[in-house]
FIKOLZA-1660 file (N, C-alpha, C; in steps of 0.1 Angstrom, whole numbers, plus 5000, padded with zeros to 4 digits):
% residues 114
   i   px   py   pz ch aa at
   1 5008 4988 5000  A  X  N
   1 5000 5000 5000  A  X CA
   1 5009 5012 5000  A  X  C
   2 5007 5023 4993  A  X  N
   2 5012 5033 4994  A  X CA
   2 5006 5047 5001  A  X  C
   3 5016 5053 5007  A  X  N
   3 5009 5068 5015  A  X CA
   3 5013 5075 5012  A  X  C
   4 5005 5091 5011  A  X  N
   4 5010 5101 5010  A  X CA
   4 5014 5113 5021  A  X  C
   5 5020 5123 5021  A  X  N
   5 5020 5129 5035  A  X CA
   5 5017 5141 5028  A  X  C
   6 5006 5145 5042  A  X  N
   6 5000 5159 5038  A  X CA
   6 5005 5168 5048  A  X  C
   7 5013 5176 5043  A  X  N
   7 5022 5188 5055  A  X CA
   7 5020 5201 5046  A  X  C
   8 5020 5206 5037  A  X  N
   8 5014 5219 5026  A  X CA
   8 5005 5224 5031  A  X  C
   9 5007 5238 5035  A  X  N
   9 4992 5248 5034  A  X CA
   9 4993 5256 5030  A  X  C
  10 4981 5266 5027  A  X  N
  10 4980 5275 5016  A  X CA
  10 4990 5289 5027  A  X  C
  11 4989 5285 5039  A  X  N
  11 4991 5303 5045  A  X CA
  11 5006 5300 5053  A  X  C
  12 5009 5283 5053  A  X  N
  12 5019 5279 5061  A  X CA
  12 5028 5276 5050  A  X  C
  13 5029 5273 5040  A  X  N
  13 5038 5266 5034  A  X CA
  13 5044 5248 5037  A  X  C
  14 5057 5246 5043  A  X  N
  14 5062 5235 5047  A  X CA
  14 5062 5240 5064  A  X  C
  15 5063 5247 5067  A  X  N
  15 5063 5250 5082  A  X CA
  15 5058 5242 5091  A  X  C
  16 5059 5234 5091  A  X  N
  16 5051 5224 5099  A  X CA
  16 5049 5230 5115  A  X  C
  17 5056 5240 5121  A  X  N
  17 5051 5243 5133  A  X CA
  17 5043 5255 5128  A  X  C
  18 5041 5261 5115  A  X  N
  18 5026 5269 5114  A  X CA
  18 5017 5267 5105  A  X  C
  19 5017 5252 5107  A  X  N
  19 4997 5249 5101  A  X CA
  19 4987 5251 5110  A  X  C
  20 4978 5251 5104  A  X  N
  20 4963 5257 5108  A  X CA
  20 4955 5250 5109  A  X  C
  21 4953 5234 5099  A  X  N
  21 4949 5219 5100  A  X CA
  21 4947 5220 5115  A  X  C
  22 4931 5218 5121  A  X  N
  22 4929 5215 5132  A  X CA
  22 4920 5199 5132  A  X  C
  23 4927 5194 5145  A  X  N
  23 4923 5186 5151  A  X CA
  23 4913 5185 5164  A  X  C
  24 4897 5184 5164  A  X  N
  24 4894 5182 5182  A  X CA
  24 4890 5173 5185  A  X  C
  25 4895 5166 5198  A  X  N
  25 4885 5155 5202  A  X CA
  25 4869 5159 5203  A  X  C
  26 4862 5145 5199  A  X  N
  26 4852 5145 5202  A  X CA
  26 4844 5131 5209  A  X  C
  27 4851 5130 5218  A  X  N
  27 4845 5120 5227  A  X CA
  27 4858 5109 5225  A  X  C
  28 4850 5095 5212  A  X  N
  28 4862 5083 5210  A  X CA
  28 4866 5088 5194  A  X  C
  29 4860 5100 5188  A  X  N
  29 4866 5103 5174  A  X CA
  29 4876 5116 5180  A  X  C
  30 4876 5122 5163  A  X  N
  30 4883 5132 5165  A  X CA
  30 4879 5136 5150  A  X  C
  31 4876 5149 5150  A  X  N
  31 4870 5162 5136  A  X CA
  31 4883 5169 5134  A  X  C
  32 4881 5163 5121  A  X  N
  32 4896 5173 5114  A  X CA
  32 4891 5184 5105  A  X  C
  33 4896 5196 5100  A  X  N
  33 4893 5209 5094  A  X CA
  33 4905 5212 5093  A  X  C
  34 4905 5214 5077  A  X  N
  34 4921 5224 5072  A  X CA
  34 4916 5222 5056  A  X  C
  35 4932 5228 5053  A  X  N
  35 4933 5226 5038  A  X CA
  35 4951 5220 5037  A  X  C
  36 4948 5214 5028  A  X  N
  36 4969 5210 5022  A  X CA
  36 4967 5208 5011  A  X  C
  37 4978 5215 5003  A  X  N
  37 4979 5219 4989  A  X CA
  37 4995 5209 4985  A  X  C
  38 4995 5210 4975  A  X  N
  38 5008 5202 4968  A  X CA
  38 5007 5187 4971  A  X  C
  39 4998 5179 4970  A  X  N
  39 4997 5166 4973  A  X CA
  39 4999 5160 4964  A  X  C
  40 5006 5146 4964  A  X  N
  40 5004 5139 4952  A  X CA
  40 5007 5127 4957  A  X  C
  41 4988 5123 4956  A  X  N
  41 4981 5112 4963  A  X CA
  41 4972 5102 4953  A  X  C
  42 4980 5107 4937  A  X  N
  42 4964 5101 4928  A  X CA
  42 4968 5084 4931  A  X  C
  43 4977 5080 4932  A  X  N
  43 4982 5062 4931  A  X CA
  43 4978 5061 4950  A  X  C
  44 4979 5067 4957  A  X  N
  44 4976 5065 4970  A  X CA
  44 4966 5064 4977  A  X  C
  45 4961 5054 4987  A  X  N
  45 4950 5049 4997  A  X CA
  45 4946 5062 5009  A  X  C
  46 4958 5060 5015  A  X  N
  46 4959 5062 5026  A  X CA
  46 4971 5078 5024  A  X  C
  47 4961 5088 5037  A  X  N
  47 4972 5102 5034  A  X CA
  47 4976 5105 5050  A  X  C
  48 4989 5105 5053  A  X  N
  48 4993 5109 5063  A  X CA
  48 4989 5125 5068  A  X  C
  49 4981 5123 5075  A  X  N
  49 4980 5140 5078  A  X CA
  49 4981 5150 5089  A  X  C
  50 4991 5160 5091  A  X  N
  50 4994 5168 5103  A  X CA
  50 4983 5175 5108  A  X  C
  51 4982 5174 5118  A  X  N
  51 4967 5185 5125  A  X CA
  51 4971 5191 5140  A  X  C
  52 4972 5203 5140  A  X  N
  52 4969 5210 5151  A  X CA
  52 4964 5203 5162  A  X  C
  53 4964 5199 5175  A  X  N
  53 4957 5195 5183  A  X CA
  53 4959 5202 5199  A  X  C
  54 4947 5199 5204  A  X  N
  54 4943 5211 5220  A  X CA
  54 4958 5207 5227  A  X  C
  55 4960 5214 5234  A  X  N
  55 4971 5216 5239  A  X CA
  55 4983 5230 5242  A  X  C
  56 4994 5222 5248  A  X  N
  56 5004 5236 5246  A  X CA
  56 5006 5240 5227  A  X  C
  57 5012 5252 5230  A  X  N
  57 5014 5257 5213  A  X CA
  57 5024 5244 5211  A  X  C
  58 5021 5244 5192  A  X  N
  58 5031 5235 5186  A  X CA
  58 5024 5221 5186  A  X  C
  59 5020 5220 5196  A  X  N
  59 5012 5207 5198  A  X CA
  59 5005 5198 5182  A  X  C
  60 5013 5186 5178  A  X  N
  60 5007 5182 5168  A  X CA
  60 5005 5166 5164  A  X  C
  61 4994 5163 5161  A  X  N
  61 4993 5147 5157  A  X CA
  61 4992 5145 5144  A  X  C
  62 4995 5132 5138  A  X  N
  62 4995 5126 5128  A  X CA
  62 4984 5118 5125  A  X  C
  63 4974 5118 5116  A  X  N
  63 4962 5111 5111  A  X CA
  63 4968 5102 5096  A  X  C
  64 4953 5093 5103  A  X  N
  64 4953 5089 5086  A  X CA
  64 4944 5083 5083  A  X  C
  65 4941 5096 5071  A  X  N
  65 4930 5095 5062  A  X CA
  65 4927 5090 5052  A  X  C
  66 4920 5081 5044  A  X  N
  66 4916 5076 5033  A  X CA
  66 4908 5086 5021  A  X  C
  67 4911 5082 5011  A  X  N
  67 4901 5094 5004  A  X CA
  67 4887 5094 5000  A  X  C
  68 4879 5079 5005  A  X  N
  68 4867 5079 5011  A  X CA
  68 4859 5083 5020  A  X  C
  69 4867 5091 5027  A  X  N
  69 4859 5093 5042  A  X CA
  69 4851 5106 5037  A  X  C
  70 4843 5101 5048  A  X  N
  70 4830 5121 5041  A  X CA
  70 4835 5129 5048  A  X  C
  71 4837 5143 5039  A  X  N
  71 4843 5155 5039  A  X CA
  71 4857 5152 5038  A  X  C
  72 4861 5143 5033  A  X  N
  72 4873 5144 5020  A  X CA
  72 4873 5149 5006  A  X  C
  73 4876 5160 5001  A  X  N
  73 4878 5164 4987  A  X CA
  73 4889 5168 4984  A  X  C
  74 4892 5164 4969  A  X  N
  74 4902 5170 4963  A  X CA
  74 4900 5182 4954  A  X  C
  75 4910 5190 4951  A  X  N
  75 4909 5205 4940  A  X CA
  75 4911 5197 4925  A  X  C
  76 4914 5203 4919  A  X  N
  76 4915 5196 4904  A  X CA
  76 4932 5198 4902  A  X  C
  77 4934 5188 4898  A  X  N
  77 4949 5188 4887  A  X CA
  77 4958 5199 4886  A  X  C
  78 4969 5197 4893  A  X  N
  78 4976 5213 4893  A  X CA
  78 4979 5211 4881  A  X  C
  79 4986 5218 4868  A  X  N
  79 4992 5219 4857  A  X CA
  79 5006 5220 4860  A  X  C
  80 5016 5219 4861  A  X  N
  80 5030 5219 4866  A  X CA
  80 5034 5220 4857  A  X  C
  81 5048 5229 4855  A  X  N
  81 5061 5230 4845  A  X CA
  81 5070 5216 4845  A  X  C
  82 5068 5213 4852  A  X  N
  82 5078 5198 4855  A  X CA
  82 5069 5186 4864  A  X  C
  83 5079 5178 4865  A  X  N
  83 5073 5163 4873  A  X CA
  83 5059 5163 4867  A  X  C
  84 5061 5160 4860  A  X  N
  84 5044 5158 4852  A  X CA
  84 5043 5140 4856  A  X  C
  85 5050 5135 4863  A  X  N
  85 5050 5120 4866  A  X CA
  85 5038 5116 4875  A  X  C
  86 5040 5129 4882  A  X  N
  86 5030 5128 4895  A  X CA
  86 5015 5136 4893  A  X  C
  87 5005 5132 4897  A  X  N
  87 4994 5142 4900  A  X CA
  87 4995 5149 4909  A  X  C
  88 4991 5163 4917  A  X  N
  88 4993 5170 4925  A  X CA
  88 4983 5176 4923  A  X  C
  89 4971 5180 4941  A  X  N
  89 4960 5182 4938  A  X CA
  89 4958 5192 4956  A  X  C
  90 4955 5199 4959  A  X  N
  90 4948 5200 4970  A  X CA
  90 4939 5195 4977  A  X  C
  91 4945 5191 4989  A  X  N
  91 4928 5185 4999  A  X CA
  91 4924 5191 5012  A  X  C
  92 4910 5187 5011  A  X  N
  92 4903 5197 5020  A  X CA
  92 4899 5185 5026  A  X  C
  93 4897 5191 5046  A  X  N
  93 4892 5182 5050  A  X CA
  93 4881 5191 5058  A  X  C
  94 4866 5187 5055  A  X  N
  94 4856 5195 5060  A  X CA
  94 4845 5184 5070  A  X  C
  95 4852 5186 5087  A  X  N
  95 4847 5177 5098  A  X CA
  95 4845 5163 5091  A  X  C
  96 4861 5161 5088  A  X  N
  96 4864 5147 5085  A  X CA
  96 4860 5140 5103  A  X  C
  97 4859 5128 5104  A  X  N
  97 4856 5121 5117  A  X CA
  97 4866 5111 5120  A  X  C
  98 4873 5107 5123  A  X  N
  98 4879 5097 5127  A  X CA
  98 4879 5092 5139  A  X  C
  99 4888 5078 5140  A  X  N
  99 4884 5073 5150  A  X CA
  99 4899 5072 5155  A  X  C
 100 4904 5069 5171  A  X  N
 100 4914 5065 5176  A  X CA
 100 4925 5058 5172  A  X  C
 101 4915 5048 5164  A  X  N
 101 4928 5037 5151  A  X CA
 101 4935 5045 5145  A  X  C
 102 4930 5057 5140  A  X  N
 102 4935 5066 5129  A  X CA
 102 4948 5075 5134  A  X  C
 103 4952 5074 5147  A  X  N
 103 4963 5084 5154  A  X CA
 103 4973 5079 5148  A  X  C
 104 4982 5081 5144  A  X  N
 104 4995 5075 5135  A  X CA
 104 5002 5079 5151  A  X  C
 105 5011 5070 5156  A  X  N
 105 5019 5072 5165  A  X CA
 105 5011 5075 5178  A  X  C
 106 5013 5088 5188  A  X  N
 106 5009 5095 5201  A  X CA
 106 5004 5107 5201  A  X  C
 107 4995 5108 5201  A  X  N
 107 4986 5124 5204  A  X CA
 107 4994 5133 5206  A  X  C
 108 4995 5143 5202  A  X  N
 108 5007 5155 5202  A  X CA
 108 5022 5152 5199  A  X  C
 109 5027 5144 5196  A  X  N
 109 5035 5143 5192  A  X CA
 109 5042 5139 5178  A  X  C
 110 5031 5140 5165  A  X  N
 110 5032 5141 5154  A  X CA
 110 5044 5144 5144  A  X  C
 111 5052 5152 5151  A  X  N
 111 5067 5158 5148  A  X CA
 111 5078 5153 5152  A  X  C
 112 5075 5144 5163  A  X  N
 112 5086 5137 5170  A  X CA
 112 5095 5128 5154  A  X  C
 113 5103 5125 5161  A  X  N
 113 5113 5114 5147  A  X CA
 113 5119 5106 5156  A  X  C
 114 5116 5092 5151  A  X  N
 114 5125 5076 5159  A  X CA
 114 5133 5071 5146  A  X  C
% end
């Protein structure tokens, strides 16, 4: 199976300590809300994704989303000067729902590296 990782946003760039992708619990789920631009997910299942979560600042977890879930969309087909190999597409996640299985790793610690 292949993944993609969604760390791009429109107002953050690669900054991974300033995305805007929020995550909140909601009981045993968790509602995700953002946007990530520069993806290139068309051969991929499954999308790794960075989300804001309650806590101190910086605080961040890793999800993972499929591109069946409701309130998953993609934007249309960037046109690119190059790498034409890949599709590249924006996704929106509009109160995606997940569940606990979906935490990739530890709750807030999404950034960490082993």
């Amino acid at each position: 199976m292949i993944a993609a990782f969604a760390l791009t946003e429109p107002s953050a760039g690669s900054d991974a300590a300033g995305i805007k992708t929020k995550a909140v619990r909601d009981g045993e789920h968790w509602i995700l809300n953002g946007e990530k631009i520069w993806i290139q997910w068309r051969d991929c299942r499954f999308l790794h994704h960075l989300c804001r979560t309650e806590g101190k600042e910086g605080q961040m977890t890793a999800f993972i989303v499929t591109r069946d879930m409701p309130g998953v969309s993609t934007g249309p087909h960037e046109d690119k000067m190059g790498i034409r190999g890949s599709s590249t597409t924006s996704v929106t996640l509009e109160n995606v729902r997940v569940t606990n299985d979906e935490v990739l790793g530890e709750v807030g610690k999404g950034l960490r590296l082993r």
